[in-house]
C-alpha positions, 0 to 999 in steps of 0.5 A, spaced: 511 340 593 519 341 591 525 336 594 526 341 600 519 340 602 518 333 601 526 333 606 522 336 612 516 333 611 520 326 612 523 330 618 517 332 621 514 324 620 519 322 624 519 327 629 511 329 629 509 323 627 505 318 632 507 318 640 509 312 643 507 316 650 505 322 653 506 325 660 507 332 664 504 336 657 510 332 652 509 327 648 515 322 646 514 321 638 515 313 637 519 313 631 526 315 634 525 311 640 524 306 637 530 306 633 533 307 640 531 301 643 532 297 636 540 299 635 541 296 643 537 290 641 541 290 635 548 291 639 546 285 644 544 280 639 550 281 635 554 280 640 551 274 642 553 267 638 550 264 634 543 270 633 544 275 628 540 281 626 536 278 621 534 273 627 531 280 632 528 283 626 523 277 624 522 275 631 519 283 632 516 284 626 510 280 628 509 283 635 511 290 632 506 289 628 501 287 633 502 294 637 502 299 632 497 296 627 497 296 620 496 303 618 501 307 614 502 311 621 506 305 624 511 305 618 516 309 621 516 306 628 516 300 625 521 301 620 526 305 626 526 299 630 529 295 625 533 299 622 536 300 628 537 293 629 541 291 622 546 297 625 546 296 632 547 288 629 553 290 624 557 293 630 555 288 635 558 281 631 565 285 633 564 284 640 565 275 640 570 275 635 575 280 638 574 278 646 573 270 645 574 269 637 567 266 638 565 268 630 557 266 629 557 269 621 563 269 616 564 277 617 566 276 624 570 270 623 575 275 619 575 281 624 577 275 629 583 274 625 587 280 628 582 282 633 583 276 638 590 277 638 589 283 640 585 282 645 590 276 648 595 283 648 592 285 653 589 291 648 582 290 647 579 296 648 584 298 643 581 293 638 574 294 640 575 301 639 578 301 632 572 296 630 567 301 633 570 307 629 572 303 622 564 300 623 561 307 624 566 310 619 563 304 614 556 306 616 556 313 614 559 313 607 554 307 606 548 312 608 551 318 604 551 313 598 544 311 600 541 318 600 544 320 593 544 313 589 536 310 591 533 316 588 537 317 582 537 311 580 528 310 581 527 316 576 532 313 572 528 306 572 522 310 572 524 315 566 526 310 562 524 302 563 517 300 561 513 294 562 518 288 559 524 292 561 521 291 569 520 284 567 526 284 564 529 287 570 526 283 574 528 276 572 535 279 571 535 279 578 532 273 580 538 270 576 544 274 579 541 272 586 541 265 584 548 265 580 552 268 587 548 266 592 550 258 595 555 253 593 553 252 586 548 257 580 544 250 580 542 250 586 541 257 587 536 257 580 533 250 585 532 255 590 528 260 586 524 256 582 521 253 589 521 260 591 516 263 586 512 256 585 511 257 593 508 264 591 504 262 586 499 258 590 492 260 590 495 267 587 494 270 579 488 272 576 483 265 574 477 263 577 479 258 582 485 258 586 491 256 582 496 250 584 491 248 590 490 241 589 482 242 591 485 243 599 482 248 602 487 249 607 491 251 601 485 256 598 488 261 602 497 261 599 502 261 604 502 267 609 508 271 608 511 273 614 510 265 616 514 262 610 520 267 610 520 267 618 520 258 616 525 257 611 531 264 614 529 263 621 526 257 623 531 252 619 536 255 622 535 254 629 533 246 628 539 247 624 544 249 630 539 244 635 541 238 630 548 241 631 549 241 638 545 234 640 550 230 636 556 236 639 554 237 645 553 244 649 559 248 646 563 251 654 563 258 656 567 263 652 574 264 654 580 269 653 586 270 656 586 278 657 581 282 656 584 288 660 580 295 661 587 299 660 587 303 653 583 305 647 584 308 641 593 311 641 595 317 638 596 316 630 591 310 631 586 314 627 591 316 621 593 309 621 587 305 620 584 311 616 585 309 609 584 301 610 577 303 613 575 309 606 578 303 602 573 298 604 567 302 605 567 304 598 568 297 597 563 295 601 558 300 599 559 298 591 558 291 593 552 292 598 549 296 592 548 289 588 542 285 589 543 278 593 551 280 595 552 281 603 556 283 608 560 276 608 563 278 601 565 285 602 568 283 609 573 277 606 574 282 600 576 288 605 580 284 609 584 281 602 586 288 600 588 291 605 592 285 606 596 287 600 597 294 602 599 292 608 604 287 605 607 294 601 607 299 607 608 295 613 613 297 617 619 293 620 616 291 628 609 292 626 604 286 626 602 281 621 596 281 618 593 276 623 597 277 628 594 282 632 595 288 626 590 294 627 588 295 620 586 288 619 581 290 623 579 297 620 579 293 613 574 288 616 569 292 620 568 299 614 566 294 609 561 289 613 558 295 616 558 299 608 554 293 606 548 296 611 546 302 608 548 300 600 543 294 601 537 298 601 539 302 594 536 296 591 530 296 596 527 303 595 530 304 588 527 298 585 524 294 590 529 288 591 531 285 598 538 284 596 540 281 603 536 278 609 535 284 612 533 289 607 528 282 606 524 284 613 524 291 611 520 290 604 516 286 608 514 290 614 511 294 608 508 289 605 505 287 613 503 294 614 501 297 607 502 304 605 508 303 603 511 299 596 518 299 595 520 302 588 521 307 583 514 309 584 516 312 591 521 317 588 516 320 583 515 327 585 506 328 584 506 336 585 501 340 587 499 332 589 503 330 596 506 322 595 505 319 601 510 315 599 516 319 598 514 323 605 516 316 608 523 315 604 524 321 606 523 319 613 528 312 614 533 317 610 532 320 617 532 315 622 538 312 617 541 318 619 540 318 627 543 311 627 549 314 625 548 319 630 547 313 635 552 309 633 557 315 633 555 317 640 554 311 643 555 305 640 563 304 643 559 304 651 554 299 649 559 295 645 563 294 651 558 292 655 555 287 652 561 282 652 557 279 657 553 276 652 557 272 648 557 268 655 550 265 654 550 258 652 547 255 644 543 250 648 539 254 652 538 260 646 536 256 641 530 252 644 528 261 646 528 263 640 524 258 637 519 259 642 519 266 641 518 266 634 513 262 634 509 266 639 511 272 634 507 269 628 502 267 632 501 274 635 500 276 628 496 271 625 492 268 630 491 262 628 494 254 629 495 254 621 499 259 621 504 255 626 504 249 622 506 252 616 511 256 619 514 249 621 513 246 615 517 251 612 522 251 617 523 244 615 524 246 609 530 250 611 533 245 614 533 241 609 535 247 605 542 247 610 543 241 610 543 239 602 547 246 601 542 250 597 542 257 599 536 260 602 536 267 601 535 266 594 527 262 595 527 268 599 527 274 595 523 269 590 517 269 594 517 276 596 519 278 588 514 274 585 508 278 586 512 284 582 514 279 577 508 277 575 504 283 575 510 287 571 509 280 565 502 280 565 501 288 564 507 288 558 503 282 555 496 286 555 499 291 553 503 288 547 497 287 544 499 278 547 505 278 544 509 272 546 516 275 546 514 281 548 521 281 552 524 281 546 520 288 544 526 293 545 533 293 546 534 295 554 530 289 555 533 285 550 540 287 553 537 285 560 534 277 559 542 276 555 545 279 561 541 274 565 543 269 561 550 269 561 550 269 569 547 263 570 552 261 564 559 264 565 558 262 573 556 255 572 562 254 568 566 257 573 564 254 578 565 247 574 572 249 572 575 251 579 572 243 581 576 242 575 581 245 577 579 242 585 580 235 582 586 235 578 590 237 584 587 232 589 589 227 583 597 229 582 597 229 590 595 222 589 
C-alpha cells in the first residue's frame, strides 16, 4: 500500500468503521459522532470554572472504554470522543474569562486580561467572536503541522536511532519534563524518579514480582488508568474541596454588561490576523516539546504581541489590558496551537507531552491495538500496518474538529456562559463521584478504588509541597518504554555497561539531558538570587 491508500484507508476507518446505531436502513458510524458529542462536552467544561479538558477525558476513558470494549475497532470511536474534548476544552476556557473574568487555568487568566474589559464595554460578542476565530485559527495551523512533522519526524527516528539512542532519547525526555515543569528541576526530577519507581512495581522480567515487599495486594502493580486518573484527577479535586472548606463557597459570577449586540467589525479580522499567525506558530513550536503546555505558549503569545503592539498602536486605541482586541487574538491562537503540535511527540516518539495527550496514550495502552511511536509510521507493503491506517484516522478526526469548531464552535460558545454560573462546592464532590464510579466501571473491583484514592492523596500532597504533577505522569506511562528500550540495547551490546556511550547520537543525547537538568538549575538558583538581593536592598 502507497501513502494515498493508507490516507483513504484512514478516512474510511473513520466513516466505515463500527456503527454507533442503525435504523431506517442507515447506519450512524460511531467515530464522528463521537468527535460530535465530545467537542460539545469539551466546550461546556471548559467553560466551567474550575473543570478542564484533562478532567472530562479521564473521567470518560473508563465508561468509554466499558462501552465499546478492548478491540482495536473502538480506537477511533474512543479517541474521537477525546479529541473532541481537548478542542471543544481549548475554545471553551475562553468563555468564564471574558464574560465573568473567572480564569480556572493560567491560559485563560491571560485572555481575561482584555477580554473582560471588553465585556464590560458592552462588546462581548465581539471578544468572544474574536476569541473563536483567533482559537480556531490556532487550531488549524497546529493540525497542518501535525499532518507534516509526526510522520517525518517517526522515519527519522525510525531510520536512524537504535536501541541506545531510543534509550537515550528517552531519558532525554524524562529530564526535560522534569527541568521545566514545577517550581524547581529538583522537585521535577522527585517527580520522575517517584513516577518510574511506581512503574516498577511487580514489572521486569525476574521470577518474583519485584519492589512488592511480599504483599499480594502489590503482586498485581498499580492499574494504570487508577494512578494517572489518582494523582492528575483526584488530587486536584481534594485540592479545590481543601480550598473551599477554609475559603467558603466562591459567589456566582458577576458582569456588568454582557450585551448581545455586535460581533465581529469590519477591518477586525485584518487587524487580529497577524497577532494570531504570530502565536499560532509560537504555539505550535512550543506544543511540539515534550512537557511544555498551553500555559506557556499563552503568557509568551500575550508577551509578544504586546510588543508589537506597543510599536503600532494607533492613537485612540486600547492598551494592552485595557479591552485591546489583539490581546485577545495573541492569547487564544497560541493556546489553541499547542493542541494539535502536542501530539507530534505522541504519534512520532510515543511521548505525552501534556495532560491531554496523556489520555490519548492511555486509551491506546487501554484498548490495545495501537502504540504510539515511530513503529506507527512505518510503511509494510505489500503488508497492511494497521497501525498507520489508525493514524491516519485521527488525522481525519483532527480534521473534522477543525471543521466543527469553524462551523459551530462560535454557537456553542455563546451558549454556554451559563455554565460559568455553577458553583465549586456542589461541582467538585460530582466530579469525585463520577471518577471513581468511572474506574470502578472499568476495573470492577473496590482495590482499584483504593488505589485511586491513594494516589489521589498523593497528588494532594503533590499540590500542596509544590511538586509538579505531570512529570510523575508521563514517568509511569514511559517507563515501560524505557526499560524495554535498556534491556533490548544492553543484550545486544553483548552486556556492555556503558552502552549509552556506544554511538555519537547517543552520546549527544544523555550530554543534552545532562546539561538540562544542570543549565536550568542553575538558573533557577540564580533568579532566587537575584530574588534575594532585591528583597535585601529594599530592606
Amino acid at each position: 500500500m502507497g501513502v494515498f491508500d493508507y490516507v483513504l484507508a484512514g478516512i474510511l476507518a473513520v466513516f466505515q468503521g463500527p456503527l454507533l446505531f442503525e435504523g431506517l436502513g442507515f447506519g450512524i458510524p460511531a467515530a464522528p459522532l463521537m468527535l460530535f458529542f465530545g467537542f460539545f462536552v469539551g466546550i461546556a467544561v471548559g467553560a466551567t470554572p474550575g473543570l478542564a479538558g484533562p478532567m472530562a477525558m479521564a473521567i470518560s476513558l473508563p465508561i468509554l472504554i466499558s462501552i465499546f470494549g478492548v478491540r482495536p475497532e473502538a480506537l477511533l470511536p474512543v479517541f474521537g470522543f477525546l479529541i473532541g474534548v481537548m478542542k471543544g476544552a481549548t475554545i471553551g476556557g475562553a468563555v468564564p474569562a471574558i464574560l465573568f473574568n473567572i480564569s480556572g487555568t493560567p491560559d485563560a487568566m491571560m485572555t481575561a486580561l482584555d477580554g473582560y474589559p471588553l465585556a464590560r464595554k458592552g462588546q462581548a460578542r465581539r471578544a468572544l467572536r474574536i476569541a473563536h476565530v483567533s482559537s480556531a485559527s490556532g487550531d488549524t495551523l497546529s493540525d497542518i503541522v501535525l499532518f507534516v512533522c509526526a510522520p517525518f519526524l517517526a522515519v527519522l527516528v525510525e531510520r536512524f536511532l537504535d536501541l541506545p539512542e531510543k534509550t537515550a532519547l528517552i531519558i532525554l525526555s524524562l529530564a526535560f519534563v522534569a527541568a521545566i515543569m514545577g517550581d524547581s528541576v529538583g522537585k521535577g526530577l522527585i517527580s520522575v524518579a517517584l513516577g518510574l519507581l511506581a512503574a516498577f512495581v511487580a514489572s521486569g522480567e525476574d521470577f518474583y514480582p519485584r519492589l512488592t515487599f511480599g504483599l499480594d495486594a502489590l503482586s498485581g502493580g498499580f492499574p494504570l488508568t487508577a494512578v494517572v486518573l489518582g494523582v492528575l484527577i483526584v488530587g486536584e479535586i481534594f485540592a479545590s474541596i481543601e480550598h473551599m472548606w477554609w475559603n467558603g463557597p466562591e459567589p456566582p459570577a458577576k458582569v456588568e454588561d454582557t450585551s448581545k449586540r455586535g460581533g465581529l467589525r469590519p477591518g477586525d479580522v485584518r487587524r487580529i490576523a497577524p497577532y494570531a499567525f504570530r502565536s499560532a506558530v509560537l504555539g505550535t513550536t512550543i506544543g511540539a516539546l515534550p512537557g511544555v503546555g498551553s500555559t506557556l505558549a499563552a503568557t509568551l503569545g500575550y508577551a509578544f504581541g504586546h510588543q508589537r503592539y506597543k510599536m503600532r498602536k494607533a492613537p485612540g486605541d486600547p492598551q494592552f489590558g485595557d479591552g485591546a482586541p489583539e490581546g485577545i487574538a495573541a492569547t487564544e491562537a497560541a493556546n489553541s496551537a499547542v493542541s494539535g503540535a502536542n501530539l507530534i511527540p505522541v504519534l512520532s516518539l510515543g511521548i505525552p507531552g501534556n495532560a491531554a495527550a496523556v489520555f490519548i496514550v492511555l486509551a491506546a495502552d487501554s484498548i490495545g491495538g495501537f502504540n504510539p511511536g515511530p513503529s506507527v509510521f512505518k510503511f509494510t507493503s505489500p503488508e497492511v500496518n494497521p497501525e498507520l491506517v489508525v493514524a491516519f484516522g485521527i488525522f481525519t478526526l483532527m480534521a473534522l474538529g477543525n471543521l466543527l469548531n469553524w462551523t459551530a464552535g462560535w454557537y456553542v460558545m455563546r451558549a454556554m456562559g451559563i455554565m460559568s454560573r455553577v458553583n465549586r462546592h456542589v461541582l467538585m464532590p460530582i466530579v469525585l463521584l463520577v471518577t471513581l464510579t468511572a474506574i470502578y466501571v472499568q476495573e470492577t473491583n473496590l482495590g482499584a478504588l483504593w488505589i485511586i484514592v491513594g494516589f489521589g492523596v498523593l497528588g494532594y500532597v503533590f499540590r500542596k509541597v509544590g511538586i509538579a504533577v505531570l512529570p510523575f505522569v508521563i514517568a509511569y506511562i514511559l517507563a515501560g518504554a524505557l526499560e524495554r528500550a535498556a534491556r533490548q540495547a544492553f543484550s545486544a551490546s553483548g552486556a556492555d555497561p556503558f552502552f549509552l556511550f556506544s554511538s555519537p547520537v547517543s552520546i549527544v543525547l544523555i550530554v543534552a539531558a545532562v546539561a538540562v537538568v544542570t543549565l536550568l538549575s542553575r538558573e533557577a538558583k540564580l533568579s532566587v538570587g537575584h530574588r534575594h538581593a532585591s528583597t535585601v536592598d529594599q530592606r
